[in-house]
N, C-alpha and C positions, 0 to 999 in steps of 0.2 A: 328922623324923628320917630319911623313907627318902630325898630330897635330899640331905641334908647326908650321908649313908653316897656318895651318886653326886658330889656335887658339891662337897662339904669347904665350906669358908667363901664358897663364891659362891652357895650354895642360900638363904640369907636373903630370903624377901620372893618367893620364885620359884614357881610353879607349877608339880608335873611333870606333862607334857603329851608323850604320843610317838604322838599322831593317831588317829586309830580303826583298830579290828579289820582293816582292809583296806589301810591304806596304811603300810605300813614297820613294824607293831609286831612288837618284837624278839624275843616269842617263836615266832611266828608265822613269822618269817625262819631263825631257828632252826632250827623244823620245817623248812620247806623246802627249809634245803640237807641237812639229815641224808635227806630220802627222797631230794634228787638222789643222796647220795653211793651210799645203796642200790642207787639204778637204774645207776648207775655199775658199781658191784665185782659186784653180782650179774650183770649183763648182761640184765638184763629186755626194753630194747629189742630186742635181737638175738634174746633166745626169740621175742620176738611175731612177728619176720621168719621165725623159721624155721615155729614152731608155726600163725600166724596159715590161711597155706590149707588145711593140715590142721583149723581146725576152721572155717574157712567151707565146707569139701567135706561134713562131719559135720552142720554147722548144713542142709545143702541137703535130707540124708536125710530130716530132720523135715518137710519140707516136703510132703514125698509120704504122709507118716505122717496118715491123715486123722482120727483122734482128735485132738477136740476141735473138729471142722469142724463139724458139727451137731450143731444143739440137740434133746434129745428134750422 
């Protein structure tokens, strides 16, 4: 029944078959370009450029932070 809803009178005798979880299935592709369009209209890329050495300079402070350097 769900062939013959995609494929009218040529699903008779057909197996539907659209490859594993990895290679082209349609929901999957789906997904993928809806988050492209996200990173698109939001500008996620461009935060990370701006944002990005603001928190590698923040991440460096931890570094000197010596909680959790030794064990008691």
């Amino acid at each position: 029944q769900f062939m013959t809803q995609i494929s009218g009178d040529n699903a008779d005798g057909c197996l539907y078959s659209n490859g594993y979880t990895w290679s082209g299935n349609p929901v999957a592709c789906a997904a993928a370009l809806a988050s492209w369009d996200i990173l698109e209209k939001d500008k996620l890329l461009q935060n990370v450029l701006e944002v990005g050495p603001y928190f590698q300079q923040q991440l460096r402070t931890l570094e000197e932070n010596p909680l959790g350097s030794k064990k008691q």
